[in-house]
C-alpha positions as CSV (number, residue, x, y, z in Angstrom):
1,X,95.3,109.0,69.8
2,X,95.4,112.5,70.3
3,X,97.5,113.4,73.8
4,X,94.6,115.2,75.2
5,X,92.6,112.6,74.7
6,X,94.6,109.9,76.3
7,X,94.9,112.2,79.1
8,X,91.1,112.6,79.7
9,X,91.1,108.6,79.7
10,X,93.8,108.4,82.1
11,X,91.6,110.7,84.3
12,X,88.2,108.1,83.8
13,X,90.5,105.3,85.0
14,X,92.7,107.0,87.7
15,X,88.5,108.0,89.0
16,X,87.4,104.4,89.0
17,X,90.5,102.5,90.2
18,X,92.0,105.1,92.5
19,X,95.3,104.2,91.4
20,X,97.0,103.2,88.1
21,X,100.8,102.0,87.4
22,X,102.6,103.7,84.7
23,X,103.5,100.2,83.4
24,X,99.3,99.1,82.8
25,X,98.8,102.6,81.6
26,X,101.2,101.7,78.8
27,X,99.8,98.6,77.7
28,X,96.5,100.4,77.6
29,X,97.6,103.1,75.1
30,X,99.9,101.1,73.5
31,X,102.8,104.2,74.0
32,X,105.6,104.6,75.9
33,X,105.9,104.3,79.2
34,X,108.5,108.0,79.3
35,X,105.0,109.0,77.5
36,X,103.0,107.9,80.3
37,X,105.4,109.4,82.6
38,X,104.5,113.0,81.3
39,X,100.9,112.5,81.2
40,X,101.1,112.0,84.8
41,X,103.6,114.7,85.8
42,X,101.3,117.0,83.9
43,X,98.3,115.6,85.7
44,X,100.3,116.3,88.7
45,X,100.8,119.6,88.3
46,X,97.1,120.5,87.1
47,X,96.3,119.2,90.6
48,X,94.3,115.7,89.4
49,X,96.4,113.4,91.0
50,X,99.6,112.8,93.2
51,X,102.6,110.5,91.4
52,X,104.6,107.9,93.0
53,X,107.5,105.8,91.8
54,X,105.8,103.6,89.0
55,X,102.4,105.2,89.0
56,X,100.0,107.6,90.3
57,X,96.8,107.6,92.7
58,X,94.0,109.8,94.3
59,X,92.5,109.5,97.3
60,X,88.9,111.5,96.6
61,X,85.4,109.5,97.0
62,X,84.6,106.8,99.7
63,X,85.8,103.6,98.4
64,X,89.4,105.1,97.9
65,X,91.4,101.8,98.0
66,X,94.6,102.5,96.6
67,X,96.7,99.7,95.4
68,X,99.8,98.2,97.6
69,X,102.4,98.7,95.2
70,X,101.8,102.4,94.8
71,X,101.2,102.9,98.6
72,X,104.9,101.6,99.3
73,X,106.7,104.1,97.6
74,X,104.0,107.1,98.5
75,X,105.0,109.6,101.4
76,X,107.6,107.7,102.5
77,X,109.9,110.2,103.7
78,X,106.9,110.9,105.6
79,X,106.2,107.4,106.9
80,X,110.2,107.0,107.9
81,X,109.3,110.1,110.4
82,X,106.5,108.7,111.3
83,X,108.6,105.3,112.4
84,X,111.3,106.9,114.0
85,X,108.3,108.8,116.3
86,X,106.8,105.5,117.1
87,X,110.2,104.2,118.5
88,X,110.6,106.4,120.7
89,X,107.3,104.6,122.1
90,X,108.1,100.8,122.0
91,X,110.8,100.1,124.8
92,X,112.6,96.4,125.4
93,X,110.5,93.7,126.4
94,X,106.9,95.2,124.6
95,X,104.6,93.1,122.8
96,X,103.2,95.3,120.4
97,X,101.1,94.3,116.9
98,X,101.6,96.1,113.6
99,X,98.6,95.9,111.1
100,X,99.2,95.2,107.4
101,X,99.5,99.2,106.1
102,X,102.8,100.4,104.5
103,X,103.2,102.9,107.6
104,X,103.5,99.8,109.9
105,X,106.1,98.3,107.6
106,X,107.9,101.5,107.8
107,X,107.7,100.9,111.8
108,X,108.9,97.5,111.6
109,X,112.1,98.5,109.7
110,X,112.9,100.9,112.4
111,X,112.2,98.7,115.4
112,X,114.0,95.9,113.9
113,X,117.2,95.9,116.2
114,X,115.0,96.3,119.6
115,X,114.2,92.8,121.3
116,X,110.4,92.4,121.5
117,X,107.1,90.2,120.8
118,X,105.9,91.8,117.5
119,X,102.5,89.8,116.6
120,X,101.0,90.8,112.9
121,X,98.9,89.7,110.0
122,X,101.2,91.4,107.5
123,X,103.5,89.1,105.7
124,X,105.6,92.0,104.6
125,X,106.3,92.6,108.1
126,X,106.6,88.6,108.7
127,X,109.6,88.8,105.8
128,X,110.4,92.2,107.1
129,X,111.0,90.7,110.4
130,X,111.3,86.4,110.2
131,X,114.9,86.3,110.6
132,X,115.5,88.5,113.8
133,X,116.6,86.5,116.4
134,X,116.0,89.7,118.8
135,X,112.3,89.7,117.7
136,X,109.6,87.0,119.1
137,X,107.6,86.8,115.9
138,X,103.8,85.8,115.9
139,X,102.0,85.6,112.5
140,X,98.4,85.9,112.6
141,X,96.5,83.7,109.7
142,X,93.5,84.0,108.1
143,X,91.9,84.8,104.9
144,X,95.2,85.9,102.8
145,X,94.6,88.7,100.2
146,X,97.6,88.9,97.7
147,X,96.4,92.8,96.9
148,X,96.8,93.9,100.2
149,X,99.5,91.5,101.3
150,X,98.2,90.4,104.4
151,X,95.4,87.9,106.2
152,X,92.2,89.2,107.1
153,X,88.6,87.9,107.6
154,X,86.9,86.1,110.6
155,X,89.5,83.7,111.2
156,X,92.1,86.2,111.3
157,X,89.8,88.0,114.2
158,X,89.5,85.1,116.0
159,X,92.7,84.6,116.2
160,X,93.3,87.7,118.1
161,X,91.0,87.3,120.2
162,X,93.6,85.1,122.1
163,X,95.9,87.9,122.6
164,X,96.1,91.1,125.1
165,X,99.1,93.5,124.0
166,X,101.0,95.8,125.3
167,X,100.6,98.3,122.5
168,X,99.4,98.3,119.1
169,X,100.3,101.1,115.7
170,X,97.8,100.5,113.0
171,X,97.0,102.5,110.4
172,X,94.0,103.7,108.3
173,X,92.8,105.3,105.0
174,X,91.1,108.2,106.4
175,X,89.7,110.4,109.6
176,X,87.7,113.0,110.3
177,X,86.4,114.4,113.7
178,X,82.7,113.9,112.1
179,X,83.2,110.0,110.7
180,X,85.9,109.4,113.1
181,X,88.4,106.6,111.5
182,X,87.6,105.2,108.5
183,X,88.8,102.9,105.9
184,X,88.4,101.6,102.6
185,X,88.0,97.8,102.9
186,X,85.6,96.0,105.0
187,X,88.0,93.0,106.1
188,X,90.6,95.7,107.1
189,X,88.6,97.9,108.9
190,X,87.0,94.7,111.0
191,X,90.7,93.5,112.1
192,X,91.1,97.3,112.9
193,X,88.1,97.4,114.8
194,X,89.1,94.1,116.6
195,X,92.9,95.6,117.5
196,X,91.5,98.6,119.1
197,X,89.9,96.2,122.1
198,X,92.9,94.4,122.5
199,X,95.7,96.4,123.0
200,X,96.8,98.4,126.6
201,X,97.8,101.3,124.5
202,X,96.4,101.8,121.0
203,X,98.4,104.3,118.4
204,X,97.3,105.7,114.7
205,X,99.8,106.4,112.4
206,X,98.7,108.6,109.8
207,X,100.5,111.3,107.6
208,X,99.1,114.4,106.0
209,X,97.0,113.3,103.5
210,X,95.1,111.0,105.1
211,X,93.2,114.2,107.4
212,X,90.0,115.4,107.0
213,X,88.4,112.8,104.5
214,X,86.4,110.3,105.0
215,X,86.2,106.3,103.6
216,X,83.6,104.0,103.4
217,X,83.7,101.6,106.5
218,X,84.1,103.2,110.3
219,X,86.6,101.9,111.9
220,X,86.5,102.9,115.6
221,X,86.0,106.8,117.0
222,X,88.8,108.9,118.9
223,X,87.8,107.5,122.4
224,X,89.6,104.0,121.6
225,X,92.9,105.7,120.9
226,X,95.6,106.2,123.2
227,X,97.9,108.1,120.6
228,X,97.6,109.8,117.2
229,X,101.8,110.0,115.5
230,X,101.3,112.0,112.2
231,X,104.1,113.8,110.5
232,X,103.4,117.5,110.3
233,X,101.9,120.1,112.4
234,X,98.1,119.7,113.2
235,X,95.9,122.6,113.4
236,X,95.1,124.4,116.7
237,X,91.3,122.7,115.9
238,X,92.7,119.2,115.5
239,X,95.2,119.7,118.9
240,X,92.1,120.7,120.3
241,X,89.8,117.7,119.2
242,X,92.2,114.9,119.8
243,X,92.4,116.5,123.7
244,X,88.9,116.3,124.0
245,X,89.1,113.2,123.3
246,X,92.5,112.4,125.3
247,X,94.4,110.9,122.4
248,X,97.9,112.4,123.0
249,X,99.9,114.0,120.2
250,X,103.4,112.9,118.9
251,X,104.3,114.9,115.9
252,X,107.2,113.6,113.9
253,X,110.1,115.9,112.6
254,X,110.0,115.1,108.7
255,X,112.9,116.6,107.5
């Protein structure tokens, strides 16, 4: 197969699936994966897509649902500044919950030293997390869903309906001051919706890319957030629309 040609397929599959592994794309083409690797990078710097460490994604059309293993390793210099932000809002003694997105696990991480109630439906924050004796760990059950790594559904929901916290970072896939916050998954987005009624103080963590687009299930609009923590600069028109809306700022230094 020609190079081009493998390279316009990449494109139909990296369209449908959102995101691809260099490792599947392989098997696929039956090539290398060092000749996968420069498909991608040249991808990259056409503008198509953005690579990670063992693969590639987009984040164009609605149902933009980007695989776990690729959203790990993506922006994470941007998600450590992110964490460090949200510390500097969790004191000794919180109970806070962390939803199941790769920011949150980023948070965890950071807050693992402090001496709180953390409550979550992530199990990589539960393995993050299940051996701190300084942290009063509460998993919430449910529906478990080996792609995204975490419990959702009904049961999940009504298991928080049991709880009132002190504070609560979740994440999402997009936002946009016309949609508001949105994500890709309907079982995310409904825990999502659920944590933004039971929290004192409710924080979005979101990073660059995530502004301005919009994905397929509404989440919750600007009025049920306390605090937006992104990790660059917003616009004049964002600062403005977030103050309307009294969501305070907290931009992270991402160095």
């Amino acid at each position: 197969m020609l190079a081009v040609t493998r390279k316009s397929e990449i494109k139909d599959i990296v369209l449908e699936k959102k995101s691809v592994t260099v490792t599947e794309l392989a098997k696929i083409f039956s090539v290398t994966e060092e000749t996968i690797r420069r498909d991608l990078k040249q991808l990259e710097s056409e503008g198509f897509l953005t690579r990670t460490y063992g693969g590639a994604f987009i984040q164009d059309g609605v149902e933009n649902n980007i695989d776990l293993s690729i959203r790990e390793t993506a922006y994470l210099k941007n998600k450590q500044a992110i964490a460090s932000r949200c510390r500097e809002l969790i004191h000794n003694g919180d109970s806070i919950f962390l939803d199941s997105s790769t920011t949150t696990l980023t948070i965890a991480k950071a807050i693992s030293d402090m001496r709180l109630t953390v409550v979550t439906n992530s199990l990589m924050i539960i393995n993050e997390l299940c051996d701190k004796a300084n942290i009063h760990l509460i998993a919430i059950g449910g529906n478990y869903t080996p792609r995204e790594k975490a419990f959702n559904g009904l049961s999940t929901q009504a298991c928080l309906e049991i709880f009132y916290l002190d504070k609560t970072f979740m994440s999402c896939r997009s936002l946009s001051m016309e949609h508001g916050i949105t994500d890709s998954l309907e079982s995310v987005a409904a825990v999502r919706q659920s944590l933004a009624q039971r929290s004192k103080e409710v924080y979005l963590v979101a990073d660059f890319s995530k502004f301005d687009k919009t994905s397929f299930i509404h989440i919750t609009d600007f009025d049920a957030i306390t605090g937006l923590v992104t990790d660059r600069k917003l616009s004049s028109q964002w600062v403005d629309f977030l103050n309307s809306h009294n969501v305070a700022v907290y931009e992270a230094q991402n160095e």
